[in-house]
C-alpha positions in Angstrom: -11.0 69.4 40.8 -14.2 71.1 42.0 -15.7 72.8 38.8 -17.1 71.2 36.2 -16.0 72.0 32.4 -18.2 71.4 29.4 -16.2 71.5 25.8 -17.5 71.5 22.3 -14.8 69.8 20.8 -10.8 68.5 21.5 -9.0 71.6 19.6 -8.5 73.3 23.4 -7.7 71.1 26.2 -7.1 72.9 29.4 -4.2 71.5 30.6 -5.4 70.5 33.8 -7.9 67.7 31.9 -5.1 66.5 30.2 -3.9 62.8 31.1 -7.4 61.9 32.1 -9.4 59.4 32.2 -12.0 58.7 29.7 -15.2 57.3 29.1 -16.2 57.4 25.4 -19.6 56.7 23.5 -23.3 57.6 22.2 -24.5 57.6 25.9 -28.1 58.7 24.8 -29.5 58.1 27.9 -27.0 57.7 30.1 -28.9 54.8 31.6 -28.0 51.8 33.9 -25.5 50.4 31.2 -23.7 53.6 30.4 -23.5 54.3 34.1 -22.0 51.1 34.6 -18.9 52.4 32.2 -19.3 55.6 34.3 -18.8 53.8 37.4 -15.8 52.1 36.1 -14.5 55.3 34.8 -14.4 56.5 38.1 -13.0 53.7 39.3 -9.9 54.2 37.2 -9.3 57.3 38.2 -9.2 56.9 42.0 -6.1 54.3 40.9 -4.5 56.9 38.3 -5.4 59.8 40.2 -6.2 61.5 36.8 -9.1 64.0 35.7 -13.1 62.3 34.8 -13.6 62.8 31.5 -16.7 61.9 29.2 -16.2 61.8 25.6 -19.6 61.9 23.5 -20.8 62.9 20.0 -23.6 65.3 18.5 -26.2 64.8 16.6 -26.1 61.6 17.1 -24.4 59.6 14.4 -27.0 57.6 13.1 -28.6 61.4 12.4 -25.8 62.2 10.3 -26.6 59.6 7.8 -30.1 59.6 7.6 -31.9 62.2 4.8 -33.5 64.1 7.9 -33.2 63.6 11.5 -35.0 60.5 12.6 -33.8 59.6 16.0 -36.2 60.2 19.1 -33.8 61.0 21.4 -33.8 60.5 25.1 -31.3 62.9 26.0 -29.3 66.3 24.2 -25.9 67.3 24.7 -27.2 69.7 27.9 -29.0 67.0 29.6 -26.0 64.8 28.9 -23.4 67.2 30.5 -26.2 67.9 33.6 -26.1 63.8 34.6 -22.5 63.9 34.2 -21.6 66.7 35.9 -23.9 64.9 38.9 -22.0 61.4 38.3 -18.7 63.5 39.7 -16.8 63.6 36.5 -14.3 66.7 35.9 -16.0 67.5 32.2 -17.7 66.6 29.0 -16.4 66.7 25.9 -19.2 67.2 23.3 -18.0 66.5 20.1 -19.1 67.5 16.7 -20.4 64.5 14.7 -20.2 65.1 11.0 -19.2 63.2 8.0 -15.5 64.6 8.1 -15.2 63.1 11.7 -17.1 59.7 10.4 -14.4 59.3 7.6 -11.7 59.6 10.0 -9.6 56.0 10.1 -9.7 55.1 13.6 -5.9 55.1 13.9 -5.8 58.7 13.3 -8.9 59.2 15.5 -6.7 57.9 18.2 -3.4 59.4 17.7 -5.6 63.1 16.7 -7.7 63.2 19.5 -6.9 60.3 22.3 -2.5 60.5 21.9 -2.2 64.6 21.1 -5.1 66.3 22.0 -6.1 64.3 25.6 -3.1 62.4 26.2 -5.7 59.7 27.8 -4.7 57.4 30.4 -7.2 55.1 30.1 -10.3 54.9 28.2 -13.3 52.8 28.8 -16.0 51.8 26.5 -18.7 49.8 25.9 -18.5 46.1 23.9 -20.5 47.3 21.0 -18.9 50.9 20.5 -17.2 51.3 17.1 -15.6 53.9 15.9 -13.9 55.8 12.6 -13.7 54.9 8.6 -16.6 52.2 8.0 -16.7 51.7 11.9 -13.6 49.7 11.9 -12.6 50.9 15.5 -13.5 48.3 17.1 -12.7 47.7 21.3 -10.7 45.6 19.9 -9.0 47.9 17.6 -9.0 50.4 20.5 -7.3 48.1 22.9 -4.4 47.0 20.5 -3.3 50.3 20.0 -3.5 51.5 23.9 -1.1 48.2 24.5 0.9 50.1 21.3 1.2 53.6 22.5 0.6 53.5 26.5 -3.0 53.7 27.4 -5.2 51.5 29.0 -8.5 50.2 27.1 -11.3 48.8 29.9 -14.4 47.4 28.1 -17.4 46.3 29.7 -19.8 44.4 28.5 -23.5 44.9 27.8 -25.7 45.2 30.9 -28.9 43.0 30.9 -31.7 43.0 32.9 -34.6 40.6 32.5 -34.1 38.9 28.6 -32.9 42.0 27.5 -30.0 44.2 27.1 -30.5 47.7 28.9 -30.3 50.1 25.6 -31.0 53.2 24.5 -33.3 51.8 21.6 -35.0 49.5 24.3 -36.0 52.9 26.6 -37.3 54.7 23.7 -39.8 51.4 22.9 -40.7 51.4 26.2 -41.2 55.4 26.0 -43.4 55.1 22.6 -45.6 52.3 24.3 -46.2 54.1 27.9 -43.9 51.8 29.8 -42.5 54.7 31.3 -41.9 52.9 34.4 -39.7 50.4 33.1 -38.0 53.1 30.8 -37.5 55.2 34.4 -36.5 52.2 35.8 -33.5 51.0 33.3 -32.5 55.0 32.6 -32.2 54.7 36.6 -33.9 58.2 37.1 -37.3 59.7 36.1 -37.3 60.7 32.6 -37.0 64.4 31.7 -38.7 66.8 28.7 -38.2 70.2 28.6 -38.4 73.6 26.4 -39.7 76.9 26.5 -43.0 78.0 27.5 -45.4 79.2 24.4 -48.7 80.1 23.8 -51.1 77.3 23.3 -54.5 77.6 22.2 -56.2 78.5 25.4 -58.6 75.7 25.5 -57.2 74.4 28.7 -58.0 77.4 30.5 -60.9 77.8 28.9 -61.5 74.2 30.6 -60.5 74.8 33.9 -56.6 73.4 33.7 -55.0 76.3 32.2 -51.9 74.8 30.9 -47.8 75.3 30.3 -46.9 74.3 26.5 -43.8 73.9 25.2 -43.0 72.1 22.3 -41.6 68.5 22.0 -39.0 67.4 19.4 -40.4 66.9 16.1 -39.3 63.2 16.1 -40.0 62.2 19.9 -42.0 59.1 20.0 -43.3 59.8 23.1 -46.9 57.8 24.0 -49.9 60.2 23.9 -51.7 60.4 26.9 -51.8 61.7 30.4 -49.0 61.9 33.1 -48.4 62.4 36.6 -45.4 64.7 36.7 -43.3 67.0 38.4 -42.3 70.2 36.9 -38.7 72.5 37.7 -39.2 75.8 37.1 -36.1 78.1 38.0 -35.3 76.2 41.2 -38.8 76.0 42.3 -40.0 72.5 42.0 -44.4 72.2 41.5 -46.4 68.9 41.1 -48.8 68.7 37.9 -51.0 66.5 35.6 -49.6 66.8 31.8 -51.6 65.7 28.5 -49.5 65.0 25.2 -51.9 64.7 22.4 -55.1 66.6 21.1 -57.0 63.6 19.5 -60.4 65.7 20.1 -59.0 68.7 18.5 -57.2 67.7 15.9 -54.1 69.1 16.5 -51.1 68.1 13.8 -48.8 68.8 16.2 -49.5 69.1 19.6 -47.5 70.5 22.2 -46.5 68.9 25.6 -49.3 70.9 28.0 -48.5 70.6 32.0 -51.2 71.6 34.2 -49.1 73.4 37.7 -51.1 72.5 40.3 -52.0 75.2 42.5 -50.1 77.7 40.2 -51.1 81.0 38.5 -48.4 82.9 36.8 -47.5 84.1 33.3 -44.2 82.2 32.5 -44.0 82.4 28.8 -40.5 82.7 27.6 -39.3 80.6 30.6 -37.4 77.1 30.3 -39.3 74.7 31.8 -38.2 71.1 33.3 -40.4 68.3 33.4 -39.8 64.8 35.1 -42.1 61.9 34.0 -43.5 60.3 37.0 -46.3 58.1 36.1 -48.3 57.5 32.8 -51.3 57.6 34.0 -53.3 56.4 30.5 -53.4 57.3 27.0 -55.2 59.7 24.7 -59.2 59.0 24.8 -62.1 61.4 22.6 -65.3 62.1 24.9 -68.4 63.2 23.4 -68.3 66.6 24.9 -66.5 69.1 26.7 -68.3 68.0 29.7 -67.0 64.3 29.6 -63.9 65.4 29.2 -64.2 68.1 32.7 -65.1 64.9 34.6 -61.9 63.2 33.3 -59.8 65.8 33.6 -60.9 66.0 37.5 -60.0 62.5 37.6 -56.9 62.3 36.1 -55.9 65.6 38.5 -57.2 63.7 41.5 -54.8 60.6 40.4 -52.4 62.4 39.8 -51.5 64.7 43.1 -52.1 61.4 44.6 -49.3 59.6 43.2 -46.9 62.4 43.7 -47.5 62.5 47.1 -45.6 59.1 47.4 -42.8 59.8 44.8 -39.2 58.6 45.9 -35.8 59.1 44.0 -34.7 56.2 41.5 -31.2 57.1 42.4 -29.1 59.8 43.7 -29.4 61.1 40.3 -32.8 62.3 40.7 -31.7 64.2 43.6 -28.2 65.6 42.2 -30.5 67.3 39.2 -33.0 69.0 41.9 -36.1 67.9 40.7 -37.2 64.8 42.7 -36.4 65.4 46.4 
């Protein structure tokens, strides 16, 4: 199969992504440990000669449960479906996460959506995936039935790296704490924000670094500071310096504002791409505008310094176009 299918839901299987195989979880991220499920996915299906599936939920289902959404999340269902698509799978399945589908028992999750609607070859998840009524779908649970009803059940365990397991929850503590390095490094690509271009305050320009806002997701954790960065827009790629955080301005809250190096054009309204290179330092308050002139050169100079030695993590950086 060459194209690359994207479904909201199991109500419509094309036939042709029938008898697949399928990897199934959270996958916020999709970092080192999910790719290693992803790997053996495709693994699978070189020996079953079957479609690449992915099989993931939205919100995310801690979301679902919580009186608002809490979770600072490190991927949506787009940026999901854009590192699949680049891992060689055949489609995503993005699938609605609600309290209906939460109540579901897990043997009629199975039968519904794995038996009738996909007709699954093999599935592969990770050892702490649960699924169904009170979470009792268990890998274990999963494998029992697929030796029941004719489908495989491959479960990996937990990558680790260091003392620690590679996790979604670990990234995002090293995201709120400015390790982005080590966040880059177990996601196994550099990190990615994006939104729309809005009007900002001006101040920036004002300053010298007129700037591209967008707005960050309301519970992103993200470390204040400064970043070395480099910014897709279209399928132009630009280097930049970007500042999260107004601490001398009091701003409630403050946009995510990339300074384009060498770049003058009006792009509001446009999606913009970001990929997190270097955090450079955090958030600091100068006595006056002057100071924080001086700085900003600083941080600029720092900056197109370090992206002039930027290499790819992984092919994955390359496959989505923004580091080449």
């Amino acid at each position: 199969m060459t194209n690359f299918t994207i479904l909201n839901g199991l109500d419509n299987i094309p036939t042709e992504l029938k008898n697949s195989v399928v990897a199934i979880g959270n996958f916020d991220g999709c970092h080192l440990g999910h790719q290693r499920i992803f790997s053996s996915s495709l693994d699978i299906v070189k020996a079953h000669d079957a479609p690449a599936l992915v099989l993931t939920f939205e919100p995310h289902p801690r979301d679902v449960f919580a009186p608002e959404p809490f979770m600072f999340r490190l991927t949506n269902g787009e940026q999901k479906a854009q590192i699949i698509k680049a891992l060689g799978f055949d489609g995503i399945i993005i699938m609605p996460f609600d309290r209906d589908l939460a109540a579901l028992e897990a043997s009629d999750f199975i039968k519904k959506y794995f038996i009738d609607a996909l007709k699954v070859k093999a599935v592969c998840v990770g050892e702490d995936f649960h699924f169904g009524k009170n979470r009792q779908g268990t890998p274990e649970f999963l494998a029992h039935a697929g030796s029941k009803l004719g489908f495989e059940v491959h479960q990996l365990n937990l990558l680790v790296q260091g003392q620690e397991t590679i996790s979604s929850s670990r990234i995002r503590k090293c995201l709120s704490e400015g390790g982005l390095n080590v966040a880059n490094r177990l996601l196994n690509y550099h990190w990615i924000v994006e939104g729309i271009v809005i009007e900002g305050d001006k101040r920036g320009r004002e300053l010298g670094y007129p700037t591209a806002n967008f707005a960050l997701a309301e519970n992103s954790n993200l470390a204040q500071g400064i970043y070395a960065v480099r910014v897709k827009l279209g399928q132009r790629l630009f280097d930049g310096v970007a500042s999260f955080g107004k601490p001398m301005f009091r701003t409630k809250q403050p946009p995510f504002e990339v300074h384009i190096f060498d770049f003058d054009e009006d792009i509001y309204g446009q999606k913009i791409e970001v990929a997190l290179i270097e955090h450079i330092r955090g958030q600091m308050i100068f006595d006056n505008l002057d100071e924080l002139i001086v700085q900003m050169d600083k941080d600029s100079n720092k900056a197109r310094k370090i992206l002039q030695t930027i290499k790819p993590i992984s092919e994955l950086d390359e496959k989505r176009g923004i580091i080449i």
